[in-house]
VEXLUMGU-893998 format. One line per 8 residues: number of its first residue (from 1); their letters; for each residue x, y, z of N, C-alpha, C. Coordinates in pm, whole numbers, plus 50000, padded with zeros to 5 digits. Layout:
<vexdos>
NUM	a	X,Y,Z,X,Y,Z,X,Y,Z  ...
</vexdos>
This chain:
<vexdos>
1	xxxxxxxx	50082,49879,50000,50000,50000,50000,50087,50127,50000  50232,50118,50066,50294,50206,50094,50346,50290,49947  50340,50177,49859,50401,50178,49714,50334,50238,49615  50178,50215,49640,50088,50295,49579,50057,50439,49626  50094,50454,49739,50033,50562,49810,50184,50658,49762  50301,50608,49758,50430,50699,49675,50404,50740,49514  50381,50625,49448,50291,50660,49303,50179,50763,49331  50115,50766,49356,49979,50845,49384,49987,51008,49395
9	xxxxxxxx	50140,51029,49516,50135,51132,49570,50274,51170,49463  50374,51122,49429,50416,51148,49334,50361,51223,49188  50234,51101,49116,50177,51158,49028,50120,51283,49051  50051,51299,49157,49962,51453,49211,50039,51596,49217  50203,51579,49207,50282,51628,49255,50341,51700,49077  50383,51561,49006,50424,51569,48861,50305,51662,48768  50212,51648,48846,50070,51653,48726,50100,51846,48801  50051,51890,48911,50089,52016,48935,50234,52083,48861
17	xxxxxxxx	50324,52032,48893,50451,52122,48829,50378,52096,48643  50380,52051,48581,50317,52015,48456,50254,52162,48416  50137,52153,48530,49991,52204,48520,50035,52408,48513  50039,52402,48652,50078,52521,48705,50212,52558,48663  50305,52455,48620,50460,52523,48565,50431,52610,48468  50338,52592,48347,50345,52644,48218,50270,52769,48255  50188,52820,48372,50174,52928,48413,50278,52999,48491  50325,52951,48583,50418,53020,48668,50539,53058,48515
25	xxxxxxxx	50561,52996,48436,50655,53026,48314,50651,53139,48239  50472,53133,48184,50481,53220,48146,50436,53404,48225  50417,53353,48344,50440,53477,48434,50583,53496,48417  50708,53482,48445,50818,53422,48424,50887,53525,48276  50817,53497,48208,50851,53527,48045,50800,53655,48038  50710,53662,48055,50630,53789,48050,50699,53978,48045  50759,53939,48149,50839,54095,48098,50916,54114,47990  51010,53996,47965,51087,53978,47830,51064,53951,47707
33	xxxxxxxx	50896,53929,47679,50822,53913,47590,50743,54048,47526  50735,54144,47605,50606,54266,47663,50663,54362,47628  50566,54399,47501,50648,54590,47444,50535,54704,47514  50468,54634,47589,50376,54726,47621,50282,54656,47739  50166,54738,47798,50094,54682,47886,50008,54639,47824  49939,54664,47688,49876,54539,47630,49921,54425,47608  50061,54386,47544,50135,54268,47612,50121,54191,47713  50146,54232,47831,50161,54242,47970,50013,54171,47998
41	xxxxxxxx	49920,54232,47921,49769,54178,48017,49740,54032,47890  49781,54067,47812,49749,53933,47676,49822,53858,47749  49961,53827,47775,50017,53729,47838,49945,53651,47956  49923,53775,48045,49808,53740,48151,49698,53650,48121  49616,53706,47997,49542,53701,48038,49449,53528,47964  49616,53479,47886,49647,53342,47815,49652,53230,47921  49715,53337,48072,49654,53212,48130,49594,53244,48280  49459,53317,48238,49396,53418,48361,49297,53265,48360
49	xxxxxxxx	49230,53205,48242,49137,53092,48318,49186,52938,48363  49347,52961,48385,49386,52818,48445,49423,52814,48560  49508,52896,48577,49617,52903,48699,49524,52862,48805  49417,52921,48898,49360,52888,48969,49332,52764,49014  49281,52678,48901,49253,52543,48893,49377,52490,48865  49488,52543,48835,49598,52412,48863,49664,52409,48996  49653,52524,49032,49683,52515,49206,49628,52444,49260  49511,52399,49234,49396,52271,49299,49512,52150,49324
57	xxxxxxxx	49550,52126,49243,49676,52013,49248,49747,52001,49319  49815,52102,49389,49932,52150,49502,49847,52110,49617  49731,52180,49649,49666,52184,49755,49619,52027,49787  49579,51994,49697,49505,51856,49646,49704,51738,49727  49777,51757,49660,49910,51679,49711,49913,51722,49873  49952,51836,49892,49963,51881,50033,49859,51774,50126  49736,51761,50085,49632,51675,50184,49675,51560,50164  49681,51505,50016,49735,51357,49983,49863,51325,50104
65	xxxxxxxx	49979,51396,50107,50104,51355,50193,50032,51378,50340  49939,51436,50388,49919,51478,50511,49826,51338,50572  49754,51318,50472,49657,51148,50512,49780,51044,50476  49839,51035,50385,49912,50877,50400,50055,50872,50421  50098,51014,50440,50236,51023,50472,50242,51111,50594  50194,51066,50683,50162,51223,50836,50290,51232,50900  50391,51086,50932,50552,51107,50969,50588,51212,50890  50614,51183,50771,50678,51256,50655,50636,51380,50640
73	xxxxxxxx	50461,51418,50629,50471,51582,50607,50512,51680,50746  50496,51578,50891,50569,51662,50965,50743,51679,50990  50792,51586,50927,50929,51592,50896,50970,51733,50829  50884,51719,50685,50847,51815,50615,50915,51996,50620  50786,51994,50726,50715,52086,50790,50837,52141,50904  50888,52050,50975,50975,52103,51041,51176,52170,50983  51191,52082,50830,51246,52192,50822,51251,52259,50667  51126,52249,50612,51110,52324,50565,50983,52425,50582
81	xxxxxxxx	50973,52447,50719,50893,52572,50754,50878,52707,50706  51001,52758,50687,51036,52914,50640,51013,52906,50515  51065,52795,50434,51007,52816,50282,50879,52780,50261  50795,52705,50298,50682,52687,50254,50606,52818,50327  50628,52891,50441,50562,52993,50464,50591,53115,50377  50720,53111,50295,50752,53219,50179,50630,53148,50055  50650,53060,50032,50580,52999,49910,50410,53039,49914  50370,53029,50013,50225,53052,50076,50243,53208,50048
89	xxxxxxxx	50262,53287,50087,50290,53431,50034,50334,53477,49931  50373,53398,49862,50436,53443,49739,50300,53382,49629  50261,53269,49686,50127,53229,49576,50002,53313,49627  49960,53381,49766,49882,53483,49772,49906,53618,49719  50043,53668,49685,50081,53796,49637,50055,53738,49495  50102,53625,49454,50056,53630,49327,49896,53621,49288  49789,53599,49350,49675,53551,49368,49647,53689,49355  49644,53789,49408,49637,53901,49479,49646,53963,49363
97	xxxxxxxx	49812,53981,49287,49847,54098,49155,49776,54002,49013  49653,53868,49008,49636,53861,48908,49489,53917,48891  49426,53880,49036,49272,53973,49041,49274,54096,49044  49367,54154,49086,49284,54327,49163,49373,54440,49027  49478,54353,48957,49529,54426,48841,49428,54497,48717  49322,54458,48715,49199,54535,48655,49162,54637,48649  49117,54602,48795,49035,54747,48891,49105,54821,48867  49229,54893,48847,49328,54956,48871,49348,55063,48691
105	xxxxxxxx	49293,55098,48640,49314,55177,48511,49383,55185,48490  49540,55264,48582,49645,55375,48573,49750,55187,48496  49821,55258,48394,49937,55185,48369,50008,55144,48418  50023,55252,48546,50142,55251,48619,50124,55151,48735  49981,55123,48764,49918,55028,48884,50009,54881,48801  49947,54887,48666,49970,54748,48587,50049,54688,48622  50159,54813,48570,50304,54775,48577,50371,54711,48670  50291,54808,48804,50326,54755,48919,50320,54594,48970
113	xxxxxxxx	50163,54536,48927,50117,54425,48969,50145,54324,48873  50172,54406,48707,50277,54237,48629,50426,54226,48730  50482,54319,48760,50612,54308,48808,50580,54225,48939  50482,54271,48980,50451,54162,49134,50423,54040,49097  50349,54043,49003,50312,53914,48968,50420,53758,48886  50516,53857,48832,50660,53815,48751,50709,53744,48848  50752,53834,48917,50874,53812,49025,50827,53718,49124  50702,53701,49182,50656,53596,49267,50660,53493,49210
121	xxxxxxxx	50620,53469,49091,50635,53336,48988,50758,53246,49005  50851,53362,48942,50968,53313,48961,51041,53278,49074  51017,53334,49160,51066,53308,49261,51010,53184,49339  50901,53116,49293,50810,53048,49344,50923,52948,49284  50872,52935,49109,50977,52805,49074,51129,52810,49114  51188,52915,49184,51286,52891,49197,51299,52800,49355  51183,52836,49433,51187,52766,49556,51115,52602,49555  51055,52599,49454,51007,52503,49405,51186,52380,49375
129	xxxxxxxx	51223,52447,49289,51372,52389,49246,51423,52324,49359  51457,52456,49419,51540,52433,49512,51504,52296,49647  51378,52300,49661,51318,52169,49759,51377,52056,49717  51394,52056,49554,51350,51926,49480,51513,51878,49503  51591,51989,49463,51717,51942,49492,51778,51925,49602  51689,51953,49734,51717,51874,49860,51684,51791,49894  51582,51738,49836,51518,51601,49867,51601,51497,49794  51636,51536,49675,51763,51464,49557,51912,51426,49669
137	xxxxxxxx	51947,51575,49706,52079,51577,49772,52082,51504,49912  51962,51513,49987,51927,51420,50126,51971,51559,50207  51906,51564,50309,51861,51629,50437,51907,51587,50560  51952,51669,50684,52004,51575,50798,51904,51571,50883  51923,51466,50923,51788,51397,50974,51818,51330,51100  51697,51358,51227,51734,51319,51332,51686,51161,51323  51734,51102,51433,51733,50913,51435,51543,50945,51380  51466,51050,51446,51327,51033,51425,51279,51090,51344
145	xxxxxxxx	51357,51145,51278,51302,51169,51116,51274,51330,51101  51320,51396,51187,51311,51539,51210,51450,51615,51178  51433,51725,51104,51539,51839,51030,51604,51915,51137  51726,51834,51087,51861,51925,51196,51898,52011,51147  51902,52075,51040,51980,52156,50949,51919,52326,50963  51929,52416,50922,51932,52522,50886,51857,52557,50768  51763,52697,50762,51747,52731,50681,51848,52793,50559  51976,52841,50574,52118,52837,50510,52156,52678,50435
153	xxxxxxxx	52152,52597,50530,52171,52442,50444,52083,52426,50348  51964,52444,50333,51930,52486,50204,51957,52499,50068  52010,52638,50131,52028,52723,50001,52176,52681,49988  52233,52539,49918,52333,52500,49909,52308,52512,49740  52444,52526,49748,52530,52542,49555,52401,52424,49454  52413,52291,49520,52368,52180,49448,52199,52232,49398  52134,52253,49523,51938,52295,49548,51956,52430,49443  52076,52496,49497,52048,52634,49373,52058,52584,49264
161	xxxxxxxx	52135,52543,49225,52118,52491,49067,52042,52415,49006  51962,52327,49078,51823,52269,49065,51700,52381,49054  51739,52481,49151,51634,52587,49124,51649,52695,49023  51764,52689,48953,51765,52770,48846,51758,52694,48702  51796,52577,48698,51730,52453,48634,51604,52488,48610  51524,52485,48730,51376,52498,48709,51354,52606,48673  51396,52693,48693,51329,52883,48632,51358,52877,48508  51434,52818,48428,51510,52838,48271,51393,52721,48219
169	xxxxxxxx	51355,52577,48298,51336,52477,48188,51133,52564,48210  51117,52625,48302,50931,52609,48325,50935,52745,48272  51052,52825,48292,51005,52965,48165,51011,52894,48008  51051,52839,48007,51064,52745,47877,50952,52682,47831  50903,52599,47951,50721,52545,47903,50660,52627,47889  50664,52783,47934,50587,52885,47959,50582,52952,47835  50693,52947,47778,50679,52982,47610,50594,52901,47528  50646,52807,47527,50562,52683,47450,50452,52700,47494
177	xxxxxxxx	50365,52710,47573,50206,52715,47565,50181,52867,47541  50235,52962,47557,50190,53061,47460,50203,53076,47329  50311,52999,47324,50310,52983,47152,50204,52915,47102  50136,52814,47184,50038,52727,47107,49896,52825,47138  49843,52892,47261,49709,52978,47292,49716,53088,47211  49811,53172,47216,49846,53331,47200,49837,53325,47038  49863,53445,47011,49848,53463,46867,49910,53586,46838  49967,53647,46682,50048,53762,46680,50195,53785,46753
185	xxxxxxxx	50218,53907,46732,50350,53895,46842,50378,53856,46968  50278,53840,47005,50332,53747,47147,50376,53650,47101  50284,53524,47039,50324,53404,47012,50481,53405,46927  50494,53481,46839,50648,53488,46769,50719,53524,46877  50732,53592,46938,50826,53626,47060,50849,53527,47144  50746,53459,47153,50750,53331,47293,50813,53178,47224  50803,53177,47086,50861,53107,47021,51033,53112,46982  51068,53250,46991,51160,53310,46945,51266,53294,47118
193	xxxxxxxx	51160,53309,47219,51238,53292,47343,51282,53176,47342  51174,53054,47293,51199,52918,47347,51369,52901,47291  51406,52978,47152,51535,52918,47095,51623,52989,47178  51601,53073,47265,51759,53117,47310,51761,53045,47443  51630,53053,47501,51630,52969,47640,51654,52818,47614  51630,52806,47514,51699,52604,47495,51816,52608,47521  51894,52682,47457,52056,52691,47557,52081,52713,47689  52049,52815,47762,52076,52790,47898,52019,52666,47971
201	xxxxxxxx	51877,52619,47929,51819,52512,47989,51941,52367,47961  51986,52343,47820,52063,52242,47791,52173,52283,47879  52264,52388,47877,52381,52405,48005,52353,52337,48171  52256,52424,48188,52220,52405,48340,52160,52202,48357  52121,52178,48215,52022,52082,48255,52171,51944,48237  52334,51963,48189,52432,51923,48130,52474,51902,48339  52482,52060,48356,52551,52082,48509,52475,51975,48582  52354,52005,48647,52270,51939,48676,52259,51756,48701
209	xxxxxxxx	52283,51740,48616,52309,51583,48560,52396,51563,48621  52482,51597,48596,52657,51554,48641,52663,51585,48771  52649,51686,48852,52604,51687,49004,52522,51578,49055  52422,51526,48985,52308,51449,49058,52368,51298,49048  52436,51287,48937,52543,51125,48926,52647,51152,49031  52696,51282,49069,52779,51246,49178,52718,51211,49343  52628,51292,49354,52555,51294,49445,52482,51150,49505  52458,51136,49399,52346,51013,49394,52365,50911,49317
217	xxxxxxxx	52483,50825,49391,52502,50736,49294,52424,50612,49206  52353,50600,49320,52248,50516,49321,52165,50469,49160  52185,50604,49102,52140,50627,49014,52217,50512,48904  52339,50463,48938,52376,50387,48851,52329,50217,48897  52286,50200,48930,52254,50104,49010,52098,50071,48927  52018,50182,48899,51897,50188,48826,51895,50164,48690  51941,50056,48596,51913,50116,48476,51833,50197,48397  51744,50161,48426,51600,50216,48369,51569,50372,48391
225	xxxxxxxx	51656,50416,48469,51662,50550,48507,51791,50597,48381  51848,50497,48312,51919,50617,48181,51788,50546,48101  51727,50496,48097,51611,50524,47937,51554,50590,48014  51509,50673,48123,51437,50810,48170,51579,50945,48110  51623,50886,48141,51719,51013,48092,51702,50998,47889  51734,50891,47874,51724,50959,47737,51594,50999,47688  51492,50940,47703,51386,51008,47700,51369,51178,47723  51388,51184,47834,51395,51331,47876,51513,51413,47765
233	xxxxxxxx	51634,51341,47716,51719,51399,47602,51654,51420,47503  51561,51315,47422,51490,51304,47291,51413,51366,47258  51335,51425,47386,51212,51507,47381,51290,51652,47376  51382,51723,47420,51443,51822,47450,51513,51869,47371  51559,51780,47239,51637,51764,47084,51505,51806,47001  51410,51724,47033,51267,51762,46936,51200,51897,46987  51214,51929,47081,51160,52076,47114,51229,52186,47057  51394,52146,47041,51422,52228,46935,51421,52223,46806
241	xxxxxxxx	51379,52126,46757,51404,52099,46645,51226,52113,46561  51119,52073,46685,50997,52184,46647,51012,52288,46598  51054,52360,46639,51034,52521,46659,51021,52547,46520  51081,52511,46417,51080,52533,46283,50983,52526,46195  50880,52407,46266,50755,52416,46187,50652,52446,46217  50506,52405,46180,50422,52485,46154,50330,52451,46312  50341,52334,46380,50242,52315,46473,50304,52401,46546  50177,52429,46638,50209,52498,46753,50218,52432,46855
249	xxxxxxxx	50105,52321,46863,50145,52239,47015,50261,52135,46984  50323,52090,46911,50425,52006,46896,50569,52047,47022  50546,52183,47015,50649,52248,47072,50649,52246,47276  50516,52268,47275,50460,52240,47441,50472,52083,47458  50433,51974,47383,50403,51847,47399,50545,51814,47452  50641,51834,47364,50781,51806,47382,50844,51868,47508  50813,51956,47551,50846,52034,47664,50733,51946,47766  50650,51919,47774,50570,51845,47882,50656,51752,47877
257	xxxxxxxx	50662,51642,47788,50754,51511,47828,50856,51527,47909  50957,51605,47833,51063,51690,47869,51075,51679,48050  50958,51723,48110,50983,51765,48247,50919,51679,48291  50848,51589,48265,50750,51527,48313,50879,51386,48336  50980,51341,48248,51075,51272,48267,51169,51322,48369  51161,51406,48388,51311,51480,48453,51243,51447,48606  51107,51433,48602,51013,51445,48786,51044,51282,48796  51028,51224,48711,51031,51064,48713,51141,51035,48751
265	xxxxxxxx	51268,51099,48682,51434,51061,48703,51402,51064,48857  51378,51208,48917,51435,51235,49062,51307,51123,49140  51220,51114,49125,51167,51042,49217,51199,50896,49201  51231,50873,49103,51346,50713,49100,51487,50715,49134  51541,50830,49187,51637,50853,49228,51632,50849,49369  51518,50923,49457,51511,50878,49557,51432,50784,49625  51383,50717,49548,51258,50646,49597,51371,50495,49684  51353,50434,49778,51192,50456,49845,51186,50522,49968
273	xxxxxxxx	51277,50657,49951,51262,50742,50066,51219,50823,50007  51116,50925,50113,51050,51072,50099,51165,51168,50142  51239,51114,50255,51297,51250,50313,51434,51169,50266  51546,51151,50207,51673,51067,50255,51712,51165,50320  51822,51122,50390,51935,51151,50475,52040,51227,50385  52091,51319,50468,52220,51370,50392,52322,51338,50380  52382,51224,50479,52496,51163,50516,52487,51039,50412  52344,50952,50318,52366,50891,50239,52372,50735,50337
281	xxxxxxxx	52320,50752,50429,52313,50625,50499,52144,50539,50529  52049,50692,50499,51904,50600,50515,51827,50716,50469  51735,50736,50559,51662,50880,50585,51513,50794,50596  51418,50851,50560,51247,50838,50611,51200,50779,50432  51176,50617,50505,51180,50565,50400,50987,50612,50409  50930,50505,50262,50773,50560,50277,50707,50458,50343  50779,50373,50364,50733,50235,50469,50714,50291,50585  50849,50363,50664,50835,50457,50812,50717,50545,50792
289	xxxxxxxx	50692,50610,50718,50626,50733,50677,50535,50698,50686  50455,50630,50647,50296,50578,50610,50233,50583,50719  50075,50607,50706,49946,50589,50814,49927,50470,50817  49865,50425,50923,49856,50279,50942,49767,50163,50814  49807,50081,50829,49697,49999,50660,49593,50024,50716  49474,50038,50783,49344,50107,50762,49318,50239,50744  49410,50333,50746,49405,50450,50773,49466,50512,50613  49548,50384,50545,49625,50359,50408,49476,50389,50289
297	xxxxxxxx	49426,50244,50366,49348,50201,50255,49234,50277,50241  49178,50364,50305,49032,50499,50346,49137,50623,50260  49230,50685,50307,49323,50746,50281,49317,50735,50104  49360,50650,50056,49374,50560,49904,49255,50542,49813  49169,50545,49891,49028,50562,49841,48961,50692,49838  48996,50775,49886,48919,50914,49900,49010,50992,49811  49141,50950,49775,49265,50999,49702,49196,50957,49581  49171,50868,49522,49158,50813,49412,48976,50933,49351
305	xxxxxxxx	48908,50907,49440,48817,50977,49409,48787,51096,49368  48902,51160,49491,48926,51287,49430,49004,51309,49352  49121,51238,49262,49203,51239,49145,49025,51258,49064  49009,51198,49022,48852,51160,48878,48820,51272,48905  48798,51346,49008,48697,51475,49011,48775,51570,48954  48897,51576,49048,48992,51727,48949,49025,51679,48835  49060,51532,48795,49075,51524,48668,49000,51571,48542  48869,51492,48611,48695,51562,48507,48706,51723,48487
313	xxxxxxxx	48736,51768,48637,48747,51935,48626,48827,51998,48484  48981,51919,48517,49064,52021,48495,49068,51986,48327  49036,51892,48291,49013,51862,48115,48822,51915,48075  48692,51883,48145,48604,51992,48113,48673,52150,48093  48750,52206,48159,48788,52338,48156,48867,52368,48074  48947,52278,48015,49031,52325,47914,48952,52288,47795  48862,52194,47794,48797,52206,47637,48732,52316,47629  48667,52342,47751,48531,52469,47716,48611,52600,47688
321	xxxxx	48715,52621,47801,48801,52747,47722,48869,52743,47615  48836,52609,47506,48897,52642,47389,49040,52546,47379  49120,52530,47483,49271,52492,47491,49284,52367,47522  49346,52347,47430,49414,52165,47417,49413,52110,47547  49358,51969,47551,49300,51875,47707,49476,51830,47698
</vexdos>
């Protein structure tokens, strides 16, 4: 049960960065795209009817780990407190500069609340990154599964570069789905970004790699984790090599795989721990972690139910607004 309940909360997890990446991206993109505040609100406003509903996902995981992983999200919780209370503020400031930017006539309000709205984005995927590459790198961990470390241990060389990884590859998806919604100069511009940002993403995503094989050796031990890697290569060769023709979603599809492999690498990298250890000797496997098997199997069932519902949601909503399920 423990095994399904890691699949489950995994997928809930992959399907959000997916969902909400290609928004937080193109918040992200947005100033470097934008000759003007009509710009600025078109960008917006390409993805004013999703964002909301892909946050459902985050929130939706957060409960998932809290019913079948309750060791683990208070592990969590204890040391990553300070960032998830930045993250919570940074997705209400962004919540905040995408509604009330309307009301507001003056340009200068606009300006104000795309720039609020930019910069929280980014900063979001960058803290987003950065988790992912501590959970990759392992955490110090008391015998009971509780964070010895520092909010400074953190923000280590390895997690930063995972988090700037992520700001280059999800401003990157963030192009690609405006290239496929948008139309006119936005869309040429966001297309035109994807080719210069494919280079830094291929650098960082080169660094990246080679840190995470040192780190984690384990990884050689997995085969099946290099056909996740080449996968994740093949798709990332064809995203550039889209760009040239005429579809528009060819270019997002390839960029979904793209990341959607790269979530698979790391969670087969650490699996079958939620929290590892930093020392590389154990950490909070999902066996420790788990609610008890009755508490699994109620837990597993109310999970599943509510997957079909946001699922039904979140594909009804993208047909009716028009945009590819």
């Amino acid at each position: 049960m423990s095994d399904v309940a890691f699949v489950i909360l995994a997928f809930m997890i992959a399907v959000y960065v997916l969902l909400d990446g290609y928004d937080l991206g193109v918040a992200a993109l947005a100033p470097f795209i934008s000759r003007s505040d009509k710009d600025r609100a078109e960008a917006m406003h390409a993805i004013g009817p999703y964002w909301n509903g892909n946050e459902v996902w985050l929130i939706a995981a957060g409960g998932v780990s809290f019913a079948l992983f309750p060791l683990a999200y208070a592990s969590a919780f204890s040391g990553f407190y300070l960032p998830f209370m930045i993250v919570l503020w940074l997705l209400m400031f962004r919540g905040i500069a995408m509604e009330v930017r309307e009301h507001f006539p003056s340009e200068i309000w606009h300006a104000f609340w795309d720039t609020a709205f930019s910069l929280s984005s980014a900063l979001l995927i960058l803290l987003f990154g950065v988790t992912i590459g501590n959970l990759v790198r392992g955490l110090p961990l008391h015998a009971s599964g509780f964070f010895l470390g520092t909010f400074a241990f953190l923000l280590n060389p390895y997690a930063l570069a995972v988090g700037l990884f992520a700001v280059a590859a999800l401003t990157e998806h963030g192009a690609t789905f405006l290239t496929m919604v948008a139309s006119g100069e936005i869309a040429q511009r966001s297309r035109a970004a994807i080719g210069r940002l494919w280079w830094i993403v291929l650098a960082l995503y080169l660094i990246v790699t080679i840190f995470t094989l040192a780190i984690r050796p384990v990884a050689f031990a997995r085969p099946w984790l290099a056909l996740v890697a080449l996968v994740s290569l093949v798709a990332f060769v064809l995203l550039r090599t889209r760009l040239s023709g005429e579809s528009r979603v060819a270019p997002f599809v390839c960029s979904t795989v793209f990341i959607a492999s790269l979530l698979v690498a790391a969670v087969g990298t650490i699996y079958p721990y939620l929290l590892p250890d930093f020392g590389g000797s154990g950490g909070l496997t999902i066996y420790a972690a788990s609610a008890s098997p009755h508490a699994m199997v109620w837990g597993i069932g109310a999970t599943l139910v509510g997957l079909v519902a946001v699922s039904t949601y979140s594909i009804l909503a993208f047909r009716r607004l028009g945009a590819p399920a």
